[in-house]
C-alpha atoms as one frame of an Amber mdcrd trajectory, in Angstrom:
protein
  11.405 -22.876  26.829   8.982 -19.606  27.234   8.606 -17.437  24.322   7.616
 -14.117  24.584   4.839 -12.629  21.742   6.393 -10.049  19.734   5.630  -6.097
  20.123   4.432  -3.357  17.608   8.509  -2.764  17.076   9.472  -6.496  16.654
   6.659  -6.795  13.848   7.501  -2.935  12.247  11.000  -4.327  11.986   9.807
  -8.345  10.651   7.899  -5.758   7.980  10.932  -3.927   6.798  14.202  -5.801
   7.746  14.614  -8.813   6.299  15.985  -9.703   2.998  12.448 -11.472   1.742
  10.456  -8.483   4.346   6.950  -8.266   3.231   7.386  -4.576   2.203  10.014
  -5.283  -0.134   8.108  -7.733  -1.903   5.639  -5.359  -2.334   8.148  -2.693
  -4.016   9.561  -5.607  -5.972   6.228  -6.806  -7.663   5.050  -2.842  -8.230
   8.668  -2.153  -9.575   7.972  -4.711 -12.401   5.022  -2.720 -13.552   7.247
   0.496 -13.306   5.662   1.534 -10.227   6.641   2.493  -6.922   4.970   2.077
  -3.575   5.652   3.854  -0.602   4.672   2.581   2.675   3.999   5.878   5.370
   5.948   4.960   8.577   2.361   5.092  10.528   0.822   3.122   8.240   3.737
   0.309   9.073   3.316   1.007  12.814  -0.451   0.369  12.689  -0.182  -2.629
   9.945   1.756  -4.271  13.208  -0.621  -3.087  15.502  -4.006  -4.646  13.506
  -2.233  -7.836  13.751  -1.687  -7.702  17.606  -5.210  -6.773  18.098  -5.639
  -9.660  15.598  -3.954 -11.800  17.675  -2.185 -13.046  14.492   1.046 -11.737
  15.127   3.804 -11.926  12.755   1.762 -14.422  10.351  -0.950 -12.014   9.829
   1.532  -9.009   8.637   0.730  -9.965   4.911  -3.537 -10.341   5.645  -3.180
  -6.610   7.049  -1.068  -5.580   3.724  -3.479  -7.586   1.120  -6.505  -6.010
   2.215  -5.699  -2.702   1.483  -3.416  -3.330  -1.626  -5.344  -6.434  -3.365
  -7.850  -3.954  -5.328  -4.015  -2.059  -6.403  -2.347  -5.041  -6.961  -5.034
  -6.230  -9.487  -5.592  -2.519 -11.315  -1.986  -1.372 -11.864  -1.073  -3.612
 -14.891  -4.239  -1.575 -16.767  -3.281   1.394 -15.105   0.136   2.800 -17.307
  -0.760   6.600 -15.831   0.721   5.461 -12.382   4.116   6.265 -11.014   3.482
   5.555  -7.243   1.599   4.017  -4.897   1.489   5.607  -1.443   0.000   3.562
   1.874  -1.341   5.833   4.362  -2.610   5.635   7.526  -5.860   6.188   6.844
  -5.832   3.012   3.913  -5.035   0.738   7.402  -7.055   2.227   9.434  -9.825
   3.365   7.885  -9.930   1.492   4.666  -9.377   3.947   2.366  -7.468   3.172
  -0.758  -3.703   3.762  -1.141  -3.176   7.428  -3.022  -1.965   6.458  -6.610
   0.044   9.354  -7.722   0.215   9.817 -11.647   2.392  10.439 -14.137   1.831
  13.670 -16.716   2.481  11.036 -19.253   1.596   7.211 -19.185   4.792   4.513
 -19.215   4.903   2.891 -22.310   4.021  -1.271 -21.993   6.902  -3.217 -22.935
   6.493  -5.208 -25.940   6.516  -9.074 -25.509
C-alpha cells in the first residue's frame, strides 16, 4: 500500500472539517471565556503550508496554531475587555500577535 502526503487543501480542510477540527476547538475553548476567534482564510492556507515546509504534515497543524495563540490563550481569562480574537496572516507568517478586538464595555465574570 503507497500513501500519498497530503496537500495545502487536504490539511486546510483536516483544519476546518471535522467534528473535533483543530479550529473548532479553538472557538470552543475562547467561547467559554465569551470570546470569539476568527481564523482569516490565508492565515488557514499558510498554517497548512508551515507544516508542509515543516515536513510535519497533518500532526503539526496544532504546533503551527499554538505558537501564535499560546500568549492569547493564557491572557484572555484576565482580559474581560475582549470580544474577538482575529488570526491573520501576518500572526503565521510573520509572528505577529492575533488582533484582539474589544468590547466598549468589559463582560462581566461569572460568579462561581
Amino acid at each position: 500500500v503507497t500513501l500519498d502526503n497530503l496537500d495545502e487543501e487536504a490539511l486546510v480542510k483536516i483544519l476546518a472539517e471535522p467534528k473535533n477540527a483543530i479550529l473548532k476547538q479553538y472557538r470552543k475553548i475562547l467561547s467559554m471565556e465569551g470570546v470569539g476567534v476568527t481564523f482569516d482564510p490565508a492565515a488557514v492556507k499558510a498554517i497548512a503550508r508551515k507544516a508542509l515546509e515543516r515536513g510535519t504534515g497533518a500532526r503539526g497543524l496544532r504546533a503551527v496554531i499554538e505558537e501564535v495563540m499560546c500568549d492569547v490563550m493564557f491572557d484572555i481569562p484576565s482580559r474581560p475587555d475582549v470580544r474577538e480574537v482575529v488570526v491573520t496572516l501576518e500572526s503565521i507568517n510573520d509572528g505577529i500577535p492575533p488582533l484582539l478586538i474589544l468590547a466598549a464595555e468589559p463582560k462581566q465574570k461569572k460568579e462561581a
